[in-house]
N, C-alpha and C positions, 0 to 999 in steps of 0.2 A: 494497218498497224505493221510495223517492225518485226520483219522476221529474222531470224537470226543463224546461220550456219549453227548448229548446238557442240557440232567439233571441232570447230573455227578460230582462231587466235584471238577476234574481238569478243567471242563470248568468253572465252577464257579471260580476259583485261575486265569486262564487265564484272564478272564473279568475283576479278580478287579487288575490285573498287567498289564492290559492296558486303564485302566480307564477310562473318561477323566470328568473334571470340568462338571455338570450339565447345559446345557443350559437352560435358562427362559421358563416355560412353556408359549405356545399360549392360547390367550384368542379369544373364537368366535366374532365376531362383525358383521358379514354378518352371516348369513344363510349358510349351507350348500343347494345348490341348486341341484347341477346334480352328480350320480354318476358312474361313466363307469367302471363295474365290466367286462369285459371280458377280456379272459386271453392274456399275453404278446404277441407280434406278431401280434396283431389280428388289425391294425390300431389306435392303442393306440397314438403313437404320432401326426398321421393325427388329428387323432379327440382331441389332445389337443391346436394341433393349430385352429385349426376349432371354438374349444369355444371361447378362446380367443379371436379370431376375432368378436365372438357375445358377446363380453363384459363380460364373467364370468374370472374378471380382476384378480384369481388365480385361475390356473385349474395344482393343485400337476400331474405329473408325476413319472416315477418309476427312472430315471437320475437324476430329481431334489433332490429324498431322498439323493443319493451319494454326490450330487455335494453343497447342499445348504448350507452355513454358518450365523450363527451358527448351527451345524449338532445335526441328532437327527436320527441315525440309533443305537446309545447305547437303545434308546429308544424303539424304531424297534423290537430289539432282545427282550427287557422287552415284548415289547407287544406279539411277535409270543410266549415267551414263556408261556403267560398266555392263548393264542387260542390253545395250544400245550398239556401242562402238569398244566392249570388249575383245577378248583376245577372238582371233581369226580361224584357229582351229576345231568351233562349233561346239565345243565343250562350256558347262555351265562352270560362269569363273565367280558365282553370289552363291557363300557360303552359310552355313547357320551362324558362323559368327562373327559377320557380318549384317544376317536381320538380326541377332539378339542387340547389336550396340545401341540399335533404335528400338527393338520389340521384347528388350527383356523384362519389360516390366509387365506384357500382354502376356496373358494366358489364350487368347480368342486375338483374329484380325476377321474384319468384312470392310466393305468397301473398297476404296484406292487402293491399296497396298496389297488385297488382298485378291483385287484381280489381276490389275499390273505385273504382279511379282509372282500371278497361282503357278507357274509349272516349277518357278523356282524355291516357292517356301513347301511347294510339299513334295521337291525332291530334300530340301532342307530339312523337314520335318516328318519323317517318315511314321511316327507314331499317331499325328496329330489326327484325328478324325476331320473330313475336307465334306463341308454342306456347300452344292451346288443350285446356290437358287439363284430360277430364275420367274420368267412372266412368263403366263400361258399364250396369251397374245402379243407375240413379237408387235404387230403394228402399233400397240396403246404403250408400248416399251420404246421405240422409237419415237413418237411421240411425246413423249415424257424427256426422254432426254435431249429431245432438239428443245424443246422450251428450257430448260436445264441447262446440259453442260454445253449446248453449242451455242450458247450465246457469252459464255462464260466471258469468254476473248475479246467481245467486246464492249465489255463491261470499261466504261472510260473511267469512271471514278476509282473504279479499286485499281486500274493501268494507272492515272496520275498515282496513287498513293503508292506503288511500286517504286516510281522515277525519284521520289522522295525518301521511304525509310526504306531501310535496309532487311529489318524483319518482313515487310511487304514486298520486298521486292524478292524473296527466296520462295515464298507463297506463293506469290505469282511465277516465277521461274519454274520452279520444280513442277507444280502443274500442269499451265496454262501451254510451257514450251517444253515442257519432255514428258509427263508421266499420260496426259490426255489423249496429246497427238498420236507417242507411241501407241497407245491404247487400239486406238483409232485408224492406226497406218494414214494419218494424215502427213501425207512424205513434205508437204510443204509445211506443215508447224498449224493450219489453219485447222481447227480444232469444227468448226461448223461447216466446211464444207467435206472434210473426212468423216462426219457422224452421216452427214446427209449421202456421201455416194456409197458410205463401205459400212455402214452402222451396222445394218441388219445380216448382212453376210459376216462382218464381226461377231454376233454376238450368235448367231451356228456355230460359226469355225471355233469360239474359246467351248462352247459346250460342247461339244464333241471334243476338243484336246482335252476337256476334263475327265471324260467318260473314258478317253484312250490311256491317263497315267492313269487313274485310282481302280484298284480293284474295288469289286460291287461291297466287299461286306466292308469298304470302309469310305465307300462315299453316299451321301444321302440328295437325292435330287426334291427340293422343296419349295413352294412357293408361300406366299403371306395368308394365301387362303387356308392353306394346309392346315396355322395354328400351330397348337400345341402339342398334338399328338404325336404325330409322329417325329417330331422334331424330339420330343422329352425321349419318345422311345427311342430313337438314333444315340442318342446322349446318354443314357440309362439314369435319367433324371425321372422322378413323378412329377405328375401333372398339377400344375400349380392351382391349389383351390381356390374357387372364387375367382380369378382374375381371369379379366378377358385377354386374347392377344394383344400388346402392343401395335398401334396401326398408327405410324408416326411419319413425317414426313414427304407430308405431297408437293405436289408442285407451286403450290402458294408457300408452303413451309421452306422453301428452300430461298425466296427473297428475303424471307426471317433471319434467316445462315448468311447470306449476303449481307445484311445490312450490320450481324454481331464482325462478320472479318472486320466490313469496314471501321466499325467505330475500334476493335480491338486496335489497327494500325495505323488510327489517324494519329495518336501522341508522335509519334516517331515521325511522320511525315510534316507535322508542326516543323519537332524539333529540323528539318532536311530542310525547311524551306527559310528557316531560320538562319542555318547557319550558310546558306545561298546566298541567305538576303547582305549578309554582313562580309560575305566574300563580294559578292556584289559592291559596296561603300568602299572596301578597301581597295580595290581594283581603279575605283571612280577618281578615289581620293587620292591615288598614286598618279594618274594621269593628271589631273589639275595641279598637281605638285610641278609635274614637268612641264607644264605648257607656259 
């Protein structure tokens, strides 16, 4: 597949010939409250439903980036490119109000955004309470995510439906070619062979930079088994009665997530191949004119 220079003048031609209209920036109104920087895989969607059930009434996930309308993964890409190829004097240039234009409407972030961006939204959020979960067993964590996201890339059906609509094709951009790779230090863009040489030494090095910015009485280390306890007592929430933990999203769950992007951007890729088909005729029809 197509890799792509990401600070290159043809990614820059690509990005403004798939464009799309500016979404409204968000404005904060709540606080950002809690933020769950550890990396994908790691009980990210348990632990969003989990908030949610203790009332942080929006807790962003890395599905809702793709899925929400009006979308803000054009946005996405702006921001990985300024944590990526910003200014040169090693100073952090992603400000709070900067996540609020995308996160003002989040009380809570886990997943994507929330490992991608963790040294920068909790130098941005210095209030926010920061839950570092992860897996006890890095190898079944590795594992998990090579079936997952390092096949992500080649995924050929949701790559055709990029080449076509434009809301798929920012989806796929901001992910699959800046927020993953980054993630990953896959210096070539390949998302499955950076999970497979650097994955697990990744996923030390971000827990340890977590442990190194947050002081202890405001970071909580927690995994899915943990449950409720000590998470509600981290939060100074009570323990929700009757209900068991949230235990959502395994690795069959996540072709489920696959196949909602797909069908979410096939209208648009219709519409792309539509309007191909009819530049196509006119091009034909032009030519038989002059022959």
């Amino acid at each position: 597949m197509l890799r792509l220079n990401l600070n290159g003048w043809f990614c820059y031609l690509l990005e403004y010939a798939y464009s799309l209209p500016e979404p409204p920036k968000r404005e904060r109104v709540k606080p950002m409250e809690v933020l769950c920087v550890g990396l994908p895989r790691s009980g990210t969607e348990s632990l969003q439903h989990a908030l949610l059930k203790l009332g942080y009434d929006h807790t962003l996930h890395g599905w809702d980036i793709i899925m929400e309308d009006p979308n803000y993964c054009q946005q996405y890409v702006r921001l990985s490119r300024k944590k990526w190829f910003g200014p040169l004097n090693g100073e952090n240039s992603i400000t709070a109000a900067d996540f609020d234009a995308l996160l003002g409407h989040s009380v809570a972030v886990t997943d994507t955004a929330g490992s991608v961006f963790a040294a920068e939204l909790i130098d941005a959020y210095p209030d926010a309470k920061v839950i570092l979960n992860y897996r006890e067993d890095i190898d079944a964590w590795h594992r998990s995510v090579t079936n997952t996201l390092a096949r992500a890339d080649s995924h050929w059906p949701l790559w055709a439906l990029s080449c076509l609509g434009r809301e798929c094709f920012w989806a796929w951009h901001s992910h699959i070619r800046f927020m993953y790779p980054g993630l990953f230090r896959a210096l070539d863009g390949n998302i499955k062979t950076g999970i497979a040489r650097n994955g697990k030494w990744v996923y030390r090095d971000h827990c340890n930079m977590i442990r190194g910015l947050v002081p202890k009485d405001r970071l909580l280390e927690w995994t899915v088994e943990d449950g409720w306890e000590p998470l509600c007592e981290f939060l100074g929430k009570p323990v929700p009665e009757n209900e068991p933990f949230p235990f959502t999203n395994s690795a069959a769950g996540w072709g489920g997530q696959e196949s909602k992007v797909a069908k979410r951007f096939l209208f648009g890729a219709v519409r792309g191949l539509l309007f191909l088909g009819a530049v196509v005729m006119v091009v034909v029809a032009i030519v038989y004119k002059l022959q």
